[in-house]
mmCIF file of the N, C-alpha and C atoms, coordinates in Angstrom:
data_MODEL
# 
_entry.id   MODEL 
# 
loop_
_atom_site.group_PDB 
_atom_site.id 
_atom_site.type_symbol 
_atom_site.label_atom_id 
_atom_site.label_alt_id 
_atom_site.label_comp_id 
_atom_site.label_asym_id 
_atom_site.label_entity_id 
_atom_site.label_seq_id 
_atom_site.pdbx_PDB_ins_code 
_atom_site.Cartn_x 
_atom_site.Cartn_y 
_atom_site.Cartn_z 
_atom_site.occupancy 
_atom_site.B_iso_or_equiv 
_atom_site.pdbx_formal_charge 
_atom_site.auth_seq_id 
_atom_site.auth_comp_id 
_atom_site.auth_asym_id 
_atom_site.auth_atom_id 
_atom_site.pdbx_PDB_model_num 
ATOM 1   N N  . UNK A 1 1  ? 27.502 6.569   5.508   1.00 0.00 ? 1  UNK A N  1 
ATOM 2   C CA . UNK A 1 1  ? 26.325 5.800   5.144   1.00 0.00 ? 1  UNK A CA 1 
ATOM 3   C C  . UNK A 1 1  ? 25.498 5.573   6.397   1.00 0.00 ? 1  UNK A C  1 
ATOM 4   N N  . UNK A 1 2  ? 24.069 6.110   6.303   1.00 0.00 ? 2  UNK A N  1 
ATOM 5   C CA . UNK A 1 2  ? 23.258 6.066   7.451   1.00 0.00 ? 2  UNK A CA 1 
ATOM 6   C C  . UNK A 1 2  ? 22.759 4.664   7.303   1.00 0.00 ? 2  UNK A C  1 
ATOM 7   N N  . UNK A 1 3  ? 22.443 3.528   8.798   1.00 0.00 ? 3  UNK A N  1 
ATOM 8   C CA . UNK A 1 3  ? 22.037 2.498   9.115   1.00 0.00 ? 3  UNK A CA 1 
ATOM 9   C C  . UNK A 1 3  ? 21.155 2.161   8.363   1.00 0.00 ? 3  UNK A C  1 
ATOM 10  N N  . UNK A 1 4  ? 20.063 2.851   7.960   1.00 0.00 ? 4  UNK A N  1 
ATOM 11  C CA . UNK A 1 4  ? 18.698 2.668   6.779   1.00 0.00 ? 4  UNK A CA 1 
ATOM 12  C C  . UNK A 1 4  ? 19.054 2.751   4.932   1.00 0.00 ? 4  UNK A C  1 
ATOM 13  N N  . UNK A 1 5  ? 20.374 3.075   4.845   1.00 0.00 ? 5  UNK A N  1 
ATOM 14  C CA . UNK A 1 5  ? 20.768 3.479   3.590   1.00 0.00 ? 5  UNK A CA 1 
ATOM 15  C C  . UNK A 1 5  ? 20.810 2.171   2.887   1.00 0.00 ? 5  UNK A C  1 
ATOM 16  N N  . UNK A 1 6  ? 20.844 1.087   3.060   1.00 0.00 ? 6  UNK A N  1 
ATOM 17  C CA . UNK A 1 6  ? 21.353 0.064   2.619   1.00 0.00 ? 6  UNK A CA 1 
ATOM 18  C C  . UNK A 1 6  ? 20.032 -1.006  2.458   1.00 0.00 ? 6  UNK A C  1 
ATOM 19  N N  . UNK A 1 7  ? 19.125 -0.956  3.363   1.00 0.00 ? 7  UNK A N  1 
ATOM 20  C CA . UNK A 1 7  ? 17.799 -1.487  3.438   1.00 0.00 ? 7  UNK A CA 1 
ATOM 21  C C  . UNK A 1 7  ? 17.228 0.064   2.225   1.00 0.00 ? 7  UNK A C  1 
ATOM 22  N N  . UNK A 1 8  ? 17.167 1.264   2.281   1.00 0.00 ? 8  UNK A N  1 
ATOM 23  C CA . UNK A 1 8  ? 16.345 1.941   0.936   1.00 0.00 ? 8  UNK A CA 1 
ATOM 24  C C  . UNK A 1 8  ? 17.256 1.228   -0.392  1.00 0.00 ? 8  UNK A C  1 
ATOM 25  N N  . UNK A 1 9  ? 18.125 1.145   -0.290  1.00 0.00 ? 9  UNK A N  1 
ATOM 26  C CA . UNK A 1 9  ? 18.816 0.482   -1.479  1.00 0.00 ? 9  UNK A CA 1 
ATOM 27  C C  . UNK A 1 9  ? 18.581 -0.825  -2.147  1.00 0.00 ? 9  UNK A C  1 
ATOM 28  N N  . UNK A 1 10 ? 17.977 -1.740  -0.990  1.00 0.00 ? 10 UNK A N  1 
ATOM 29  C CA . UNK A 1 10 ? 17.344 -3.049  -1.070  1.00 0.00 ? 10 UNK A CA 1 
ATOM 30  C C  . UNK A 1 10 ? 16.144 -2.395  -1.901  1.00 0.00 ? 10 UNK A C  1 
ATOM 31  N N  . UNK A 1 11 ? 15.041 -1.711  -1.285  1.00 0.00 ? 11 UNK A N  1 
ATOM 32  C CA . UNK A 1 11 ? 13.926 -1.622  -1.681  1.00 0.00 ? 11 UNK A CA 1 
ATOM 33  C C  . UNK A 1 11 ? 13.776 -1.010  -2.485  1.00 0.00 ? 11 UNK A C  1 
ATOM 34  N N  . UNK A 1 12 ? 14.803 0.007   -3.492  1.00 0.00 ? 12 UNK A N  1 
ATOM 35  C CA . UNK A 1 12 ? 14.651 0.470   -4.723  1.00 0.00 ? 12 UNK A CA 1 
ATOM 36  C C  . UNK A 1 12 ? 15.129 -0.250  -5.786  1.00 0.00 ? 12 UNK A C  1 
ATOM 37  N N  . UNK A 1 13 ? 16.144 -1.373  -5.736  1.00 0.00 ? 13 UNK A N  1 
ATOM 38  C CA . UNK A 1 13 ? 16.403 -2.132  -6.358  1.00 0.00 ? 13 UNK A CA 1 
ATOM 39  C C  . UNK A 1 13 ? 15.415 -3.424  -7.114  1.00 0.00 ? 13 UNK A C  1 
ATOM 40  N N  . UNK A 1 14 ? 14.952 -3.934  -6.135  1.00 0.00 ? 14 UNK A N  1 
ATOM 41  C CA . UNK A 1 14 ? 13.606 -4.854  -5.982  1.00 0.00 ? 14 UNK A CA 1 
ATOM 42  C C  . UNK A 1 14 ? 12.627 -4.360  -6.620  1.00 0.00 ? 14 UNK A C  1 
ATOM 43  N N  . UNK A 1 15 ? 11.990 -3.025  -6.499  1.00 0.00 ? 15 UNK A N  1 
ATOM 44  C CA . UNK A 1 15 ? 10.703 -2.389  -7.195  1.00 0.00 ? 15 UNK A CA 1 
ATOM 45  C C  . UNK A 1 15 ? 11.394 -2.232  -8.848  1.00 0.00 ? 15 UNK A C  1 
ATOM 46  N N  . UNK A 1 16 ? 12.638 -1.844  -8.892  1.00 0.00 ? 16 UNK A N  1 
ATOM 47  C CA . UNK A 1 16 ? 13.259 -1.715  -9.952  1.00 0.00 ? 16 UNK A CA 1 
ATOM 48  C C  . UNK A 1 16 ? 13.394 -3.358  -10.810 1.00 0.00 ? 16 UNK A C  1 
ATOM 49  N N  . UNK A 1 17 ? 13.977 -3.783  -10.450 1.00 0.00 ? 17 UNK A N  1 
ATOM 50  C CA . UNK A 1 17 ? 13.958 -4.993  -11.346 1.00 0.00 ? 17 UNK A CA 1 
ATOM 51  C C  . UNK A 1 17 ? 12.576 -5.752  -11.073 1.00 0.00 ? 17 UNK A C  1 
ATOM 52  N N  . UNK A 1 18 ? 11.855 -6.138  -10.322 1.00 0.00 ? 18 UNK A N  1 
ATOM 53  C CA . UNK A 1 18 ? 10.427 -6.641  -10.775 1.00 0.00 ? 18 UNK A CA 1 
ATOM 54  C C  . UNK A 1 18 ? 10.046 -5.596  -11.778 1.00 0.00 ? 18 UNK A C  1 
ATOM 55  N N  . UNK A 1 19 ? 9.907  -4.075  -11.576 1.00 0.00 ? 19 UNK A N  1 
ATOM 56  C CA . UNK A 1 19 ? 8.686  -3.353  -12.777 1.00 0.00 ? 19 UNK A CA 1 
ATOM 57  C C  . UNK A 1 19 ? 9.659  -3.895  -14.154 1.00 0.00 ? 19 UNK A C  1 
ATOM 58  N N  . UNK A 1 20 ? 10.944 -3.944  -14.414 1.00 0.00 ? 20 UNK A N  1 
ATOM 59  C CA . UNK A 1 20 ? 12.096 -4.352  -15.414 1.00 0.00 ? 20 UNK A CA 1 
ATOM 60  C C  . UNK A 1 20 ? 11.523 -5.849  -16.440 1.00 0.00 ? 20 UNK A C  1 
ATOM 61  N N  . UNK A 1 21 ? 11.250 -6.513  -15.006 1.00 0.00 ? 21 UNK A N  1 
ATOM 62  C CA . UNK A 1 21 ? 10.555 -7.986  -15.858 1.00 0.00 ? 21 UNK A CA 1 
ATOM 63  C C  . UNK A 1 21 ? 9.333  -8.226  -15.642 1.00 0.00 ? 21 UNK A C  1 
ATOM 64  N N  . UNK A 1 22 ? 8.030  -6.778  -15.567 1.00 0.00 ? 22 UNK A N  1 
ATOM 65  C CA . UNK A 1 22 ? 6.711  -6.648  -15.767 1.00 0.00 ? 22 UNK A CA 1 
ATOM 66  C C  . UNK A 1 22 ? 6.307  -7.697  -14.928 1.00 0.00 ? 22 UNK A C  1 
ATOM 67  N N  . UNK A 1 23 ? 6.574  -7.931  -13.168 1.00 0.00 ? 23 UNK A N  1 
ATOM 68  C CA . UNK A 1 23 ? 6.047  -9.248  -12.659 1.00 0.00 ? 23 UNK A CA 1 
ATOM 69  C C  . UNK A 1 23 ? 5.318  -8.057  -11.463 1.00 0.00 ? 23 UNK A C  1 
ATOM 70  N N  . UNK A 1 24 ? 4.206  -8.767  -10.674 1.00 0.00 ? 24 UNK A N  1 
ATOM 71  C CA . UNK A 1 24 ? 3.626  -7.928  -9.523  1.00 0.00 ? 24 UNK A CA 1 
ATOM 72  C C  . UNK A 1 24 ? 4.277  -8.852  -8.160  1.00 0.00 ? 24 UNK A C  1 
ATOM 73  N N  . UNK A 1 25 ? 4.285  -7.932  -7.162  1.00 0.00 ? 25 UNK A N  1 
ATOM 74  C CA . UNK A 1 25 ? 4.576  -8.457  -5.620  1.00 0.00 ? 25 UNK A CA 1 
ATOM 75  C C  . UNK A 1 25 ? 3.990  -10.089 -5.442  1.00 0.00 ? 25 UNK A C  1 
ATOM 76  N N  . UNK A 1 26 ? 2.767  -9.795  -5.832  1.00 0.00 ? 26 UNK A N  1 
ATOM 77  C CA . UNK A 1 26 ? 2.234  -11.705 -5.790  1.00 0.00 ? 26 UNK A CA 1 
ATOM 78  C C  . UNK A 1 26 ? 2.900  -12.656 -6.439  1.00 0.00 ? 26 UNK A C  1 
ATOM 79  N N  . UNK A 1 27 ? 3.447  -12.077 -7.650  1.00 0.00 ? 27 UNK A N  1 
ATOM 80  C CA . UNK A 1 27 ? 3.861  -13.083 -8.791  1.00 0.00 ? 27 UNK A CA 1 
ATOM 81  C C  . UNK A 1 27 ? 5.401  -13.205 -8.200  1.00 0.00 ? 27 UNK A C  1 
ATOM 82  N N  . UNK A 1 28 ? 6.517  -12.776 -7.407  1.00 0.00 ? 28 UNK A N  1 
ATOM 83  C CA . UNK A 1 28 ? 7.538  -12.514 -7.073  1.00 0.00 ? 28 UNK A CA 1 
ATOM 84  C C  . UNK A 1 28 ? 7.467  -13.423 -5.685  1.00 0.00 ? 28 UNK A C  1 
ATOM 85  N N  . UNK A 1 29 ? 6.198  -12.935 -4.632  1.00 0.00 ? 29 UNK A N  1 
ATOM 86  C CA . UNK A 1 29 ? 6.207  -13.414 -3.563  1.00 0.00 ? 29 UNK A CA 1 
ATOM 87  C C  . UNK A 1 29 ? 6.042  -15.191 -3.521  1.00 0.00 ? 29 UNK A C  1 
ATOM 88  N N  . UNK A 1 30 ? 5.171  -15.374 -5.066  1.00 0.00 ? 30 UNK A N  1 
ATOM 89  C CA . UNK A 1 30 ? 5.245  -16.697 -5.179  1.00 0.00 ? 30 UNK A CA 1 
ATOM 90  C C  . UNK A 1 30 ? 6.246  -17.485 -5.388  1.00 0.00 ? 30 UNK A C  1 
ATOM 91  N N  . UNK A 1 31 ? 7.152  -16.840 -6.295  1.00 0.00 ? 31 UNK A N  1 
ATOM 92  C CA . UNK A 1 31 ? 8.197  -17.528 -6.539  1.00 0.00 ? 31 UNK A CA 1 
ATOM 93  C C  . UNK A 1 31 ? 9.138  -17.703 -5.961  1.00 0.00 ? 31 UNK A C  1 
ATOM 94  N N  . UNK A 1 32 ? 9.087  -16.680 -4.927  1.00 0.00 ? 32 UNK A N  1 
ATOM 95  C CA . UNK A 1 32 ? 10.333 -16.709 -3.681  1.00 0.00 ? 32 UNK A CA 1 
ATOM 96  C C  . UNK A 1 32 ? 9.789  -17.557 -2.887  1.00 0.00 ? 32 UNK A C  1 
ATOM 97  N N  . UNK A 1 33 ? 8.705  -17.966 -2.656  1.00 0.00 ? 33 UNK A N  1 
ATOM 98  C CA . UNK A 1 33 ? 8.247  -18.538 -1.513  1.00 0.00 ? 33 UNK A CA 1 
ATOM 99  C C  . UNK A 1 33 ? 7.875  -17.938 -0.364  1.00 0.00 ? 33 UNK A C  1 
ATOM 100 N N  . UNK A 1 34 ? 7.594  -16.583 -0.284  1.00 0.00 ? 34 UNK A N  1 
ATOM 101 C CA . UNK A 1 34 ? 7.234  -15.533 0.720   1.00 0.00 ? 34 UNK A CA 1 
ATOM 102 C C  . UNK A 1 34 ? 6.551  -14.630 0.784   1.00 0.00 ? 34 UNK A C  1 
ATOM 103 N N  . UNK A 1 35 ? 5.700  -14.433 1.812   1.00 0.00 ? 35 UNK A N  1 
ATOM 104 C CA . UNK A 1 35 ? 4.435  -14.153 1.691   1.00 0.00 ? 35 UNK A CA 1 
ATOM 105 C C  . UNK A 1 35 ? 3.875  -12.753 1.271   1.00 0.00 ? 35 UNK A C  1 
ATOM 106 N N  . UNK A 1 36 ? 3.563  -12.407 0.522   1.00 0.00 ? 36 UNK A N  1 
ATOM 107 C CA . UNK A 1 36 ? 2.864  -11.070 0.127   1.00 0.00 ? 36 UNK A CA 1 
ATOM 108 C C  . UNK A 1 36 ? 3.503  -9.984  0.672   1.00 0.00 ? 36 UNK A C  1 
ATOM 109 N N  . UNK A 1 37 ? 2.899  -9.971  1.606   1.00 0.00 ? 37 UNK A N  1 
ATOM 110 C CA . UNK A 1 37 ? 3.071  -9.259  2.604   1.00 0.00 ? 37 UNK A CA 1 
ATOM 111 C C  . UNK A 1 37 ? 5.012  -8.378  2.681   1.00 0.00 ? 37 UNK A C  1 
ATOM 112 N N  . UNK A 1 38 ? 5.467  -9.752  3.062   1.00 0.00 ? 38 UNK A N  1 
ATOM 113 C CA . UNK A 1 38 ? 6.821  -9.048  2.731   1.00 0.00 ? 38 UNK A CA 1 
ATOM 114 C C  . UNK A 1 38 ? 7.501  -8.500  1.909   1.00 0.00 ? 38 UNK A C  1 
ATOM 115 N N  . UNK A 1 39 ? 6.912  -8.928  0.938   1.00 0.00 ? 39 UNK A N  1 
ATOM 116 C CA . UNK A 1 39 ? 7.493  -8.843  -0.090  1.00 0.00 ? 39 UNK A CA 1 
ATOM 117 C C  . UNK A 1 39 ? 7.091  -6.803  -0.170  1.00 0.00 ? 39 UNK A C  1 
ATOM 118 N N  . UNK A 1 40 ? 6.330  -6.632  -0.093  1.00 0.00 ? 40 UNK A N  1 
ATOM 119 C CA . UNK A 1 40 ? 5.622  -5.119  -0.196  1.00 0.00 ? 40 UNK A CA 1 
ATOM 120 C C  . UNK A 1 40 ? 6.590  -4.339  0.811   1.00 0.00 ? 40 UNK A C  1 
ATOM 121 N N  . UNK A 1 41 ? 6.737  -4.948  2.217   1.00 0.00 ? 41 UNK A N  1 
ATOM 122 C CA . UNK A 1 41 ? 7.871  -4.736  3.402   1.00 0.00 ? 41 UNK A CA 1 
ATOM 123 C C  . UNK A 1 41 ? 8.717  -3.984  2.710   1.00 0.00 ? 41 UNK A C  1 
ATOM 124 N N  . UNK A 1 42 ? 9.564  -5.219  2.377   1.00 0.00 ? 42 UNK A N  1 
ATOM 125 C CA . UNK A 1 42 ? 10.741 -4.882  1.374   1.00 0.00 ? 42 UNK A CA 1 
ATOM 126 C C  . UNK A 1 42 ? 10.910 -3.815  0.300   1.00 0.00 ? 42 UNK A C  1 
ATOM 127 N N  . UNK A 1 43 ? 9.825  -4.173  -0.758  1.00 0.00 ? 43 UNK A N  1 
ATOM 128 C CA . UNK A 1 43 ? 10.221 -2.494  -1.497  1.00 0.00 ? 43 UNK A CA 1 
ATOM 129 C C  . UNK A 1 43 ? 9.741  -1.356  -0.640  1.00 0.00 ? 43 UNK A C  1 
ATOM 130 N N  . UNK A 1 44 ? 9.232  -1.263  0.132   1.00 0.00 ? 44 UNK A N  1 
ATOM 131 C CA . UNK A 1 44 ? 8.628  -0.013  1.062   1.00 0.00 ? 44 UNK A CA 1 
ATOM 132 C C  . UNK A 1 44 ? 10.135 0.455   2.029   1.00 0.00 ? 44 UNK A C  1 
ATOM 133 N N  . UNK A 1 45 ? 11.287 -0.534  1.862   1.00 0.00 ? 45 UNK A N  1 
ATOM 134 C CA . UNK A 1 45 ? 12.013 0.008   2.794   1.00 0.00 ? 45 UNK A CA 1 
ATOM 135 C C  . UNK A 1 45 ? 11.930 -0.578  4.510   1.00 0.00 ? 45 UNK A C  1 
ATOM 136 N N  . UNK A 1 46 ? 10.587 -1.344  4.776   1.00 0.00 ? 46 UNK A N  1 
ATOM 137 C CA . UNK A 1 46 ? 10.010 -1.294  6.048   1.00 0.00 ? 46 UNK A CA 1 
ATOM 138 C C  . UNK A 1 46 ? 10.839 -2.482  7.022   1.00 0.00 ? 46 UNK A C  1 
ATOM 139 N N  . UNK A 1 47 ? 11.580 -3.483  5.733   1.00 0.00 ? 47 UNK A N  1 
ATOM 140 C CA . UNK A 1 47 ? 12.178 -4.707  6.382   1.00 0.00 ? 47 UNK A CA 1 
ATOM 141 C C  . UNK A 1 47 ? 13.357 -4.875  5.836   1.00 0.00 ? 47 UNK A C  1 
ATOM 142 N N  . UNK A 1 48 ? 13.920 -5.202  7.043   1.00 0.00 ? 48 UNK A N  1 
ATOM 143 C CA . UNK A 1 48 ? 15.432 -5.588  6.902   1.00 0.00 ? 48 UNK A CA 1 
ATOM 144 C C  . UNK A 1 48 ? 15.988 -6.711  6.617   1.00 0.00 ? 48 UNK A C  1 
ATOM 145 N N  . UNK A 1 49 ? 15.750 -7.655  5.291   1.00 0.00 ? 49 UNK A N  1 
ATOM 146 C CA . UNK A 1 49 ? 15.631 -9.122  5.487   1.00 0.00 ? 49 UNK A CA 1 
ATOM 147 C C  . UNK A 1 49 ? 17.278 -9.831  5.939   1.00 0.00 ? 49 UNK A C  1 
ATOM 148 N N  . UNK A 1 50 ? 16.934 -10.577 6.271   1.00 0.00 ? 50 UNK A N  1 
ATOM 149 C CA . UNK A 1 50 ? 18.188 -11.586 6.609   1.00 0.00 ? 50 UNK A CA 1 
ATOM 150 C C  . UNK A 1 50 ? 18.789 -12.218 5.141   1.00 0.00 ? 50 UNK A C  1 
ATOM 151 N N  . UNK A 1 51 ? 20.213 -13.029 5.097   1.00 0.00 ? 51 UNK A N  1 
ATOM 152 C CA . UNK A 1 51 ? 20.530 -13.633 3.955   1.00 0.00 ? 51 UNK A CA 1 
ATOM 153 C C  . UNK A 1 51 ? 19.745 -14.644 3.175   1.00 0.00 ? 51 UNK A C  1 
ATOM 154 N N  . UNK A 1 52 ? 18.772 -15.412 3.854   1.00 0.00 ? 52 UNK A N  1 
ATOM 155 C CA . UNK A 1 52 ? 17.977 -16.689 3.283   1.00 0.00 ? 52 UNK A CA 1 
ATOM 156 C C  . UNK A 1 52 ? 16.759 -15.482 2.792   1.00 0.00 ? 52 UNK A C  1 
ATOM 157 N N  . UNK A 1 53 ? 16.402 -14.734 3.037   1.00 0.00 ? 53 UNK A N  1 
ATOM 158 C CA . UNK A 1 53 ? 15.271 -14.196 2.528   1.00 0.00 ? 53 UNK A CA 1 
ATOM 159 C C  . UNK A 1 53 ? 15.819 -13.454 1.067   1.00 0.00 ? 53 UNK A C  1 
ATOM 160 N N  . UNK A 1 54 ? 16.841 -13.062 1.537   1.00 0.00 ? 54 UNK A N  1 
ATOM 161 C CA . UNK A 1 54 ? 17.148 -12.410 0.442   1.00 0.00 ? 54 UNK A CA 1 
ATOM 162 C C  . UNK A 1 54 ? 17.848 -13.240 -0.942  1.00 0.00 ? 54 UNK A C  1 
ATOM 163 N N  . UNK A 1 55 ? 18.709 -14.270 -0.408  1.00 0.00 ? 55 UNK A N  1 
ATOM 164 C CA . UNK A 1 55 ? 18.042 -15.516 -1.466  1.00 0.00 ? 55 UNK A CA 1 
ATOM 165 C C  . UNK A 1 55 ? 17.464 -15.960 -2.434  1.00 0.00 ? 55 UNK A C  1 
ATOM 166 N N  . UNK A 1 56 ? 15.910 -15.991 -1.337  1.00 0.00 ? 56 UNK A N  1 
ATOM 167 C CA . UNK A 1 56 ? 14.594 -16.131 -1.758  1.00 0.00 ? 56 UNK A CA 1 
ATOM 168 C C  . UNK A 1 56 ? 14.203 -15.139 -2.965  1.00 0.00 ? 56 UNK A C  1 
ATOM 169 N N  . UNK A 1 57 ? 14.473 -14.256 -2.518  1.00 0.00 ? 57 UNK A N  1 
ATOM 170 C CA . UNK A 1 57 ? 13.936 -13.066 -3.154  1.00 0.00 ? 57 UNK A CA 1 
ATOM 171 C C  . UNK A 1 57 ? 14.851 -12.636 -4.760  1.00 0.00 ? 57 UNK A C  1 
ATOM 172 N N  . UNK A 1 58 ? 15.983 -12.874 -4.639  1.00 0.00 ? 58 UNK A N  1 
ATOM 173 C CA . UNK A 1 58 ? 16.918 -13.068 -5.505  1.00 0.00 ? 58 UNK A CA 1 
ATOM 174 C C  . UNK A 1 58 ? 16.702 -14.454 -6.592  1.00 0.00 ? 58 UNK A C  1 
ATOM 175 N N  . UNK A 1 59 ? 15.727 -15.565 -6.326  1.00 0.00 ? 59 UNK A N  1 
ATOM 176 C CA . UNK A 1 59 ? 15.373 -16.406 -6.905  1.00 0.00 ? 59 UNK A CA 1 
ATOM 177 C C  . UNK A 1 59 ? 14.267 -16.287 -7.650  1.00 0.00 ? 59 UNK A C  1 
ATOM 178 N N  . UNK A 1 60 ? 13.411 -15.637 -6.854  1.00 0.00 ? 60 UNK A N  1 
ATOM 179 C CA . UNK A 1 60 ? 11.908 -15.079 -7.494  1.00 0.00 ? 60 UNK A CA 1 
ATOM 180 C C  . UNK A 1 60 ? 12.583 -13.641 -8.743  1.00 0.00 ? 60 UNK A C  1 
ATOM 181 N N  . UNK A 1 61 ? 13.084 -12.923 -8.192  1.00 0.00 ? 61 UNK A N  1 
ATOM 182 C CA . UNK A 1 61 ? 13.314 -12.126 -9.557  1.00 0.00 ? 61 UNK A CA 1 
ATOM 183 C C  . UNK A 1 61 ? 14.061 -12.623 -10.604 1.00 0.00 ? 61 UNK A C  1 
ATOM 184 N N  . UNK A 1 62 ? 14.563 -14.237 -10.591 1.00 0.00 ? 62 UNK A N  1 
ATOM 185 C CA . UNK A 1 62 ? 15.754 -14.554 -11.479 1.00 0.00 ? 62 UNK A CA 1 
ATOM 186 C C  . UNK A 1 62 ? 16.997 -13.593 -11.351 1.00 0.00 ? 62 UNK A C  1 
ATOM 187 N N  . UNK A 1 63 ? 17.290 -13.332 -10.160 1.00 0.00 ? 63 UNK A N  1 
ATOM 188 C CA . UNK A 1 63 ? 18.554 -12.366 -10.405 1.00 0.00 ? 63 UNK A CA 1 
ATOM 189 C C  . UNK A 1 63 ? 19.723 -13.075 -8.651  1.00 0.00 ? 63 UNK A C  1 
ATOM 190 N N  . UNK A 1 64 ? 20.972 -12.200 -8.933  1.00 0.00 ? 64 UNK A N  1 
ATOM 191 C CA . UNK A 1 64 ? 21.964 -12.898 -8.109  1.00 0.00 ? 64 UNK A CA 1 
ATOM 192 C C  . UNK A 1 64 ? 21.644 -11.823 -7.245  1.00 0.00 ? 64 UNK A C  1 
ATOM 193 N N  . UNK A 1 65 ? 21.943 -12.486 -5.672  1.00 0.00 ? 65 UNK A N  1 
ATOM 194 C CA . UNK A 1 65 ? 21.761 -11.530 -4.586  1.00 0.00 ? 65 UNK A CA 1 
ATOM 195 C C  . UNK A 1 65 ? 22.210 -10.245 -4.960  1.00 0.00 ? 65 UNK A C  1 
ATOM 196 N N  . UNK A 1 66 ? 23.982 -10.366 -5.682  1.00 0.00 ? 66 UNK A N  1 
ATOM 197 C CA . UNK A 1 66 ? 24.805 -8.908  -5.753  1.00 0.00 ? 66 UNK A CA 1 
ATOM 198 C C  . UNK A 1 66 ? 23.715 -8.097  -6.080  1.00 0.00 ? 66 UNK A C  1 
ATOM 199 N N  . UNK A 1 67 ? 22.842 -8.411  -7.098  1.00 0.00 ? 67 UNK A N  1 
ATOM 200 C CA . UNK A 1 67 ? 22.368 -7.873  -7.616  1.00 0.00 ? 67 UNK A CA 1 
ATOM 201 C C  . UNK A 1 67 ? 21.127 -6.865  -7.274  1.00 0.00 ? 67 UNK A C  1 
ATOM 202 N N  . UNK A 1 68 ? 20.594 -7.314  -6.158  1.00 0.00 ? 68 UNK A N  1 
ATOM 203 C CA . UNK A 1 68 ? 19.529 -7.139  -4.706  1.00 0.00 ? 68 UNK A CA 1 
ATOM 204 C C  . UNK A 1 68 ? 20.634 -6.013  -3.965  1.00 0.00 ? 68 UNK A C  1 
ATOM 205 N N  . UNK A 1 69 ? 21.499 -5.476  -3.945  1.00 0.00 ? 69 UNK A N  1 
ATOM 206 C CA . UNK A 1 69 ? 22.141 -4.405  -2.768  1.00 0.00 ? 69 UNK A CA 1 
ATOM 207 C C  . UNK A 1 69 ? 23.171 -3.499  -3.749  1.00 0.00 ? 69 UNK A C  1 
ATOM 208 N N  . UNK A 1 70 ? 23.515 -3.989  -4.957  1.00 0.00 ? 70 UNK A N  1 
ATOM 209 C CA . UNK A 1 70 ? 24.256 -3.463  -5.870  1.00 0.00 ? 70 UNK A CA 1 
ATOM 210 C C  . UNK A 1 70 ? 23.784 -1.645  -6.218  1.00 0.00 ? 70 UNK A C  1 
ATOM 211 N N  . UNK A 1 71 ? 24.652 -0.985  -5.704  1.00 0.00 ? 71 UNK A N  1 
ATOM 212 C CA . UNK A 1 71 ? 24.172 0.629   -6.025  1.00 0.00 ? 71 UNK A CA 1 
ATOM 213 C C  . UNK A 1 71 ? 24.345 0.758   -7.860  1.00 0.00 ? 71 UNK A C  1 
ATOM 214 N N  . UNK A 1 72 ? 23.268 1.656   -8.177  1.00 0.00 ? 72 UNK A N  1 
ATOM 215 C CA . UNK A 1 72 ? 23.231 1.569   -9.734  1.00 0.00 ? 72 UNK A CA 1 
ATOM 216 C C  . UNK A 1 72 ? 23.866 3.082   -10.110 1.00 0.00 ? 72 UNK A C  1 
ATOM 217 N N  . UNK A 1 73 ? 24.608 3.219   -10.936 1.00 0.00 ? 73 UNK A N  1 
ATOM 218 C CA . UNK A 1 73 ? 25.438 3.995   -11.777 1.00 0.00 ? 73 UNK A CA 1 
ATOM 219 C C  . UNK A 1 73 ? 24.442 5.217   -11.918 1.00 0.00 ? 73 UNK A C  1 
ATOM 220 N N  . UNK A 1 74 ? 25.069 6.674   -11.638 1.00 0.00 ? 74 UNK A N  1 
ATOM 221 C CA . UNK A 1 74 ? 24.288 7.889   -11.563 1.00 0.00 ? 74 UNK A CA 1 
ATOM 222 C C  . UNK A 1 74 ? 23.773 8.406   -12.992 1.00 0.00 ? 74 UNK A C  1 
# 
């Protein structure tokens, strides 16, 4: 497993369950409490968040962190 494999896994997950519950980056970034901006970071792959962000971010989609790094079935 290459160092970046796990952050693309973050960010396909995230684009995946927001398009899942029809919400946009704003509507997500609001609810996490974090700013736009990152939030786009994140599904792009571009950021590596720490545990409180990811949290955050796990709160705004209504979903459990596992669920934010969890590899999905082929």
């Amino acid at each position: 497993m290459s160092s970046r494999e796990p952050v693309q896994l973050l960010a396909a997950n995230v684009r995946r369950l927001r398009a899942e519950r029809g919400l946009t980056q704003e509507q997500i970034a609001n609810a996490a409490g974090l700013a736009l901006s990152d939030v786009g970071r994140i599904e792009r792959g571009e950021r590596d968040p720490g545990v409180r962000v990811l949290a955050k971010l796990a709160h705004g989609l209504g979903v459990e962190v596992e669920d934010l790094v969890r590899r999905q079935p082929d």
